[in-house]
C-alpha positions as CSV (number, residue, x, y, z in Angstrom):
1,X,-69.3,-16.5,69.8
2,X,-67.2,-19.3,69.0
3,X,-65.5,-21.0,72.0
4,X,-61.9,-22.0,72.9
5,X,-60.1,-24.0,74.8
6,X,-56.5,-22.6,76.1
7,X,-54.1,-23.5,78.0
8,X,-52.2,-20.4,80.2
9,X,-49.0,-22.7,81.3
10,X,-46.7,-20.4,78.8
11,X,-46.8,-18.5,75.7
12,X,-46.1,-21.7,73.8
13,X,-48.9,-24.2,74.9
14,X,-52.1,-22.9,73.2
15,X,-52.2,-22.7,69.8
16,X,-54.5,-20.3,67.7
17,X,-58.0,-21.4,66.1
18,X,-58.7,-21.6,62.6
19,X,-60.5,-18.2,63.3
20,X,-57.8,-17.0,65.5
21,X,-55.4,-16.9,62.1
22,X,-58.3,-15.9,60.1
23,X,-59.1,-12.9,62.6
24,X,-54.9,-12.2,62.6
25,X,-54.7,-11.9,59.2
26,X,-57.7,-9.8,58.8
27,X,-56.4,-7.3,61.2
28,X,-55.6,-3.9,60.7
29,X,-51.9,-3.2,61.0
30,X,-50.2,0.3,61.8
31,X,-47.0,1.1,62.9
32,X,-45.2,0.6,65.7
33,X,-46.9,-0.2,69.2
34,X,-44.0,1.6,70.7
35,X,-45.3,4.6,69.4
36,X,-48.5,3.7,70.0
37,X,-50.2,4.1,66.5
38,X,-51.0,0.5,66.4
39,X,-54.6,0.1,65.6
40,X,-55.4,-3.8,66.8
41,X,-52.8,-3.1,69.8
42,X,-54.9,0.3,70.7
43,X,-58.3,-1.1,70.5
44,X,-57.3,-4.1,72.7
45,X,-55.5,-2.0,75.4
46,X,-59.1,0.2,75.8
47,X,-61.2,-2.6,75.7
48,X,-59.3,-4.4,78.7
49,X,-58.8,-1.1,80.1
50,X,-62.4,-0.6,80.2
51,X,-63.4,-4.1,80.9
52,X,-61.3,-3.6,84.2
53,X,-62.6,-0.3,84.9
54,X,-58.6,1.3,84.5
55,X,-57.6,4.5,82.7
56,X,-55.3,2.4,80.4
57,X,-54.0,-0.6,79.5
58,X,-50.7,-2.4,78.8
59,X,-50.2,-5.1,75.9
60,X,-47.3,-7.8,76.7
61,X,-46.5,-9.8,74.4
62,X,-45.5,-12.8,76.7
63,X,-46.2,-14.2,80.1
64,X,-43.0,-13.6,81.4
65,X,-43.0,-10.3,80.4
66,X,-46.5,-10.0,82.2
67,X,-45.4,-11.7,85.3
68,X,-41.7,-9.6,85.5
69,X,-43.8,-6.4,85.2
70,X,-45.9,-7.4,88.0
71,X,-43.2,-8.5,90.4
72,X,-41.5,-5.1,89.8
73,X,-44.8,-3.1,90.4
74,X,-45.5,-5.0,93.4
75,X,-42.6,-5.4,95.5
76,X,-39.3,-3.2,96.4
77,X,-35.6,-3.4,95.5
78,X,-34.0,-5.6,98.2
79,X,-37.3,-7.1,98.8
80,X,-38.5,-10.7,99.4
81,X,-40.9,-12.3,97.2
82,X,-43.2,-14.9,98.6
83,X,-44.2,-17.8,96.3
84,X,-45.5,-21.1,96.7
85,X,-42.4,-24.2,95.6
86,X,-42.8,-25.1,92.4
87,X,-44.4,-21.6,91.4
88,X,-43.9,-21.2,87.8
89,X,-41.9,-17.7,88.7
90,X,-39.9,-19.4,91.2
91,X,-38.9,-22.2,89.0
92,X,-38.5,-20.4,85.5
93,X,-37.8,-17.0,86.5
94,X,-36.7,-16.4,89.4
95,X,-32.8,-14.8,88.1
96,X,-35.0,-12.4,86.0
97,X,-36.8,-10.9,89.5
98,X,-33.4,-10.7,91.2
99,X,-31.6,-9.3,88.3
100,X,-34.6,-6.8,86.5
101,X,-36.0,-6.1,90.4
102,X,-33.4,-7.1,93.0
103,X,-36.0,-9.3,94.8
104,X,-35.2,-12.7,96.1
105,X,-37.4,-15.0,95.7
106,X,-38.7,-17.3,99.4
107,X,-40.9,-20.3,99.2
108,X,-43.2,-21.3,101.6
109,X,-46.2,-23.7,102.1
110,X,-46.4,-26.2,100.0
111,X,-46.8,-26.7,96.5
112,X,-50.7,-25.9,96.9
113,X,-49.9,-22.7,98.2
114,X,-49.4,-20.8,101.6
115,X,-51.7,-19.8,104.4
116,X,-51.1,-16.5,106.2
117,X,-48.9,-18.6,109.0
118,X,-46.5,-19.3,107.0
119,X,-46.4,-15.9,106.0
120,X,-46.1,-14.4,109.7
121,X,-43.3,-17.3,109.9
C-alpha cells in the first residue's frame, strides 16, 4: 500500500497523489449521494462504518461541515461550547455554531488545551 503524507489543517492543504487522481478517475460514478445511489460514496460510508464498529456512516465533504455536524450533535441550543484559544472552530467558525446551533463558543486554558479545572471554573 502506497503511503501518504497529509496534512488535516483544512480541506485545502493536502493535495491528492498521482494515484489519488488515478484512483478518482477510475471510480465508479452513480447518481446522486443525496439519494444515496452513489456507488464510491456507499462503499466508503460501510467501510468506515464498519471500521468503527457503527450501523452507518456519513460522507462530508469538508471539515467544516464535519466539525459543524459534530458541535450540533454534541451540545444543546443555548449551550456553551468549551474550546481551547486559538481552536481552529473558535477562530474560523465560531458564527457558524452560534448561528446553525445557537451555541456560544468559551475559551479556556491555554492554547495547548484545558485541564478539567478550568472546566469546573
Amino acid at each position: 500500500m502506497p503511503s501518504f503524507e497529509f496534512d488535516l489543517r483544512s480541506d485545502t492543504v493536502s493535495q491528492p497523489s498521482a494515484e489519488m487522481r488515478e484512483a478518482m478517475a477510475r471510480a465508479e460514478l452513480g447518481g446522486d449521494d443525496c439519494y444515496g445511489d452513489d456507488p464510491s460514496v456507499a462503499r466508503l460510508e460501510a467501510q468506515v462504518a464498519e471500521l468503527c464498529g457503527k450501523a452507518a456512516g456519513l460522507f462530508c465533504p469538508s471539515g467544516t461541515m464535519s466539525n459543524q455536524l459534530a458541535v450540533h450533535t454534541h451540545s444543546a441550543r443555548g449551550g456553551v461550547l468549551a474550546t481551547a484559544p486559538a481552536c481552529h472552530v473558535e477562530v474560523h467558525e465560531d458564527a457558524a455554531a452560534a448561528r446553525l446551533s445557537g451555541v456560544q463558543i468559551q475559551t479556556l486554558g491555554r492554547e495547548q488545551g484545558f485541564e478539567a479545572a478550568d472546566l469546573q471554573r
